[in-house]
N, C-alpha and C positions, 0 to 999 in steps of 0.2 A: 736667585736673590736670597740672601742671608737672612735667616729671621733677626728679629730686633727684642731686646728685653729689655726692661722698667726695672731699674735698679732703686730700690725706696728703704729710706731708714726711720728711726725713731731713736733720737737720740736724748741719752736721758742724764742724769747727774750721775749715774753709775754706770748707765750699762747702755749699750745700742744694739736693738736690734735692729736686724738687715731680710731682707726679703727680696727675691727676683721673682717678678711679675711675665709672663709669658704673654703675648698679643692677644692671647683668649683671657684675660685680666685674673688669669691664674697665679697662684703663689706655685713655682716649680720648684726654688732651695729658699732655707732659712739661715740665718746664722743670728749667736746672740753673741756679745761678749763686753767686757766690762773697760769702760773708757778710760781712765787712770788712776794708777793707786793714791795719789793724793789731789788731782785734780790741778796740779798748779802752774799747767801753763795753757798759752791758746795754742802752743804749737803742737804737744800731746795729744788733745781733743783731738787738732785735725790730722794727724798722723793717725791716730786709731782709727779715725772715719774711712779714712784714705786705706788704712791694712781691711779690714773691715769690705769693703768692695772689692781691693784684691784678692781678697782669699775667698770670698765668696762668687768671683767671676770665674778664677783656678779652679776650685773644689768641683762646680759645676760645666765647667769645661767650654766654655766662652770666651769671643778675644773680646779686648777693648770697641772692636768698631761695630758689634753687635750692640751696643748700648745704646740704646734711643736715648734715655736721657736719664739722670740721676735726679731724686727730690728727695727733704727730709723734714721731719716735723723737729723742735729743736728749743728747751724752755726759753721764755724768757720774750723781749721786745726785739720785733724780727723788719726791715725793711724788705718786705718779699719782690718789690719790684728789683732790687738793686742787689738781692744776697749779704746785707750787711746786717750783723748780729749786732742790737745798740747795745744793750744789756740784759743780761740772763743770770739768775739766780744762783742756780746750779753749775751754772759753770765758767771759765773763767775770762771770760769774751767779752769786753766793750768797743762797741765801733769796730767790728772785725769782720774783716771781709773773708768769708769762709769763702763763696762762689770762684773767686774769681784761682785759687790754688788747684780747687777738685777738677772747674772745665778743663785748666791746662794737664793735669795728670792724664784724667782721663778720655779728654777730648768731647766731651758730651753736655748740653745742658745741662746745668745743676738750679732746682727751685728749691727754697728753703722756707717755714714758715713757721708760726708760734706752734707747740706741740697738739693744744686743747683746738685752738683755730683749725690744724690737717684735723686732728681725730672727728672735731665735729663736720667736716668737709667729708671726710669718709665714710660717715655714718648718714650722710646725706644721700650720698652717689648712692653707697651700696649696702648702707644699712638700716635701723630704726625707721631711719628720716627720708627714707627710698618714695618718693610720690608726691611732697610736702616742698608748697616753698616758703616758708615763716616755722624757722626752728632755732628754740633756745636749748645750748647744749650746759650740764653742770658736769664738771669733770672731777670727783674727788679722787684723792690722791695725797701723798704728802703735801702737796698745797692743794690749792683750790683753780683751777682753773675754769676757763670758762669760751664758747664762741656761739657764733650768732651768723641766720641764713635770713636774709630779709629779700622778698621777693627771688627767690631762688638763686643769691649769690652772699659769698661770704663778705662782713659788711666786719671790717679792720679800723675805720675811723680813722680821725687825723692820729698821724705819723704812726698809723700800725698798734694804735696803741687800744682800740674798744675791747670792750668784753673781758673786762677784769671784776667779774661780776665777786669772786674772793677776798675784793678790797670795798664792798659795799657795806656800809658801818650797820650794823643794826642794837650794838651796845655802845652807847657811846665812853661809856666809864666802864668800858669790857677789857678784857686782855690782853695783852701787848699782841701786837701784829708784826713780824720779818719786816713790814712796810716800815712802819716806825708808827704807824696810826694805834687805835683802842679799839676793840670790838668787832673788827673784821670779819664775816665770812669765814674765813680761813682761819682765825686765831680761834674760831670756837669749832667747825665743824669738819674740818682736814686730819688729818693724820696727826697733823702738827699737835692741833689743838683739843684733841680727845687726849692725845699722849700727856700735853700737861694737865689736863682735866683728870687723870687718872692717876699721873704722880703726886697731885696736889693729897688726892684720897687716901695712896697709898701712905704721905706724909703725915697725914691724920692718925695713922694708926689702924687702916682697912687692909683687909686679905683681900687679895686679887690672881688669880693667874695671868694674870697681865703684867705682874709687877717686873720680873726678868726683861718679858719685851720691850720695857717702858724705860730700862734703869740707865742706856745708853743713849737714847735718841726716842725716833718713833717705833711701834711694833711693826710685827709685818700683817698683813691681813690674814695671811691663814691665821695665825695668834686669836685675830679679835674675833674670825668664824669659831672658832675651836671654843674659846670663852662665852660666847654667846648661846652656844647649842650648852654649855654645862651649867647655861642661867648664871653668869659669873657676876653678882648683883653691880659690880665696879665698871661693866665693861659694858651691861646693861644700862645704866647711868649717863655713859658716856654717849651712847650709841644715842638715847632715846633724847639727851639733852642737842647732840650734834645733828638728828631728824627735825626738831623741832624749827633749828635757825634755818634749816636748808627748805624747811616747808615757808616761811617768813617770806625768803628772798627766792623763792619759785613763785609766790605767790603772786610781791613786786613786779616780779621778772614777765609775769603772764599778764599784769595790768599794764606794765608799761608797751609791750611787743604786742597783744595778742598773736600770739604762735599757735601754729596748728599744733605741735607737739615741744614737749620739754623731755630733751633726753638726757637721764644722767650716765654717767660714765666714771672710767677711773680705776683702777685696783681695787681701791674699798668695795665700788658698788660688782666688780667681777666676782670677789669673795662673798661678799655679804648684801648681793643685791636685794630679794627680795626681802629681807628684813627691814634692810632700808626704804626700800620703795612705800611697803605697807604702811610703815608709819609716817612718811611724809605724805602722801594722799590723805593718809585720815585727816590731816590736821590742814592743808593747803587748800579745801574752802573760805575756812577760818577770813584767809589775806589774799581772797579773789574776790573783785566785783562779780555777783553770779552768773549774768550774762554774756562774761569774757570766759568765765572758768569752763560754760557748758559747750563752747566750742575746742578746749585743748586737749591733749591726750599727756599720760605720762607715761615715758616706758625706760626700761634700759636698755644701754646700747649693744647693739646685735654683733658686734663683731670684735670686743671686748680686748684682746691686745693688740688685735691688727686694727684696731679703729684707726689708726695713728698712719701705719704702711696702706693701708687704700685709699686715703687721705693724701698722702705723696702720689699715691699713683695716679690722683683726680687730677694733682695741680699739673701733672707731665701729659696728661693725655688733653687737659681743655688748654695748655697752654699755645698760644698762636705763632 
């Protein structure tokens, strides 16, 4: 009998990584590679997806019927029972039925679900949140994502849409949000939102090593590690003002859920986790009832880019 592989992605605004999972819930090949130069169609996306598995089933020396199943994590508002992508930020998908192109290519289920939703699903099964069934996940990143484990299953809400804990107001006369709302989560504490918090300084007339990273988009995180360790007072600023909202809305987050644990996650917190960590604890008493706060824990997440690929491989191995 042929063995079978767990073929798991994480596909992102730029780039998808790929991972084949072995029956012993092994990573055996990786691949990464970057989704489309300008992003501008759905059929791009799912052809790289589609090269992406090919070249990774080749490389590794696997036929198609080896495939137990395909799953992927994928930004944006996800229908996971049906495979239909409603709307995604990053890329360029409304109402698009990814699932039903990949099972015909490759014959295999294909599950697909929000990115932060798999990453916290995977950090469940096999990571941080390994023991735990009440976990609130924060995922920073260039946005803010977010998911949520209530009674040991992931809890999606109507129409797939919970857990956008990024779009929870806490300035109401705050800074513009991608949403179109003020004061978001995310407009002040994501990538996004540190990024215009630091150009706005740099506009003031402040030195920064940040200022290059900042002058086209967002920086990258090694940037903000590297300014951080040389005490860069602009980056310091940013970092301590975007701990403070993230400690606010843990706080909420731990009053409204009581969770055994709150994990954060994300690029940011992979680069510059325990900077971040330290100073959101100090301050997330502050916006705990004490009662709720002496039962949570806070940690970051243990499996840091693969949160996202053992996430795919939860939804392929508990699916029925």
């Amino acid at each position: 009998m042929e063995q079978k592989y767990s073929v798991c992605l994480d596909i992102g605004g730029t780039k998808i990584l790929g991972a084949i999972f072995d029956s012993k819930k092994q990573i055996v090949y990786r691949l990464k590679k970057r989704t489309t130069e300008d992003g501008s169609s759905s059929q791009n996306v799912e052809d790289t997806i589609i090269s992406v598995v090919d070249q990774m089933i080749s490389e590794f020396g696997i036929k198609k019927s080896q495939i137990k199943a395909i799953a992927a994590g994928a930004p944006g508002v996800i229908d996971q029972e049906k495979g239909i992508v409603l709307t995604s930020p990053n890329l360029p998908w409304k109402d698009y039925d990814i699932a039903t192109p990949i099972r015909k290519k490759f014959g295999a289920p294909f599950y697909i679900g929000n990115d932060v939703n798999v990453g916290v699903l995977g950090e469940y099964k096999y990571g941080a949140g390994k023991g735990y069934k009440n976990i609130v996940g924060l995922f920073v990143g260039t946005g803010m994502g977010g998911g949520l484990i209530l009674d040991g299953k992931l809890f999606t809400g109507n129409g797939f849409k919970a857990a956008e804990y990024g779009h929870m107001i806490l300035v109401p006369d705050g800074p513009l949000c991608n949403c179109g709302q003020r004061g978001c989560l995310e407009a002040l504490s994501s990538k996004q939102g540190m990024s215009n918090f630091i150009r706005q300084q740099i506009a003031r007339g402040r030195d920064s090593m940040m200022a290059e990273g900042v002058s086209e988009g967002v920086f990258k995180s090694k940037l903000l590690k590297k300014s951080l360790k040389a005490h860069d007072a602009v980056a310091v600023e940013a970092v301590d003002r975007a701990c403070y909202y993230l400690a606010i809305a843990a706080g909420n987050l731990v009053n409204t859920f009581s969770p055994e644990i709150v994990i954060f996650g994300g690029g940011v917190i992979e680069a510059c986790g325990d900077y971040f960590m330290e100073r959101i604890v100090s301050q997330v008493d502050r916006y705990c009832m004490p009662s709720i706060r002496d039962t949570v824990k806070f940690e970051k997440a243990a499996l840091g880019d693969d949160s996202i690929l053992y996430g795919a491989l939860s939804m392929i191995l508990d699916a029925k």
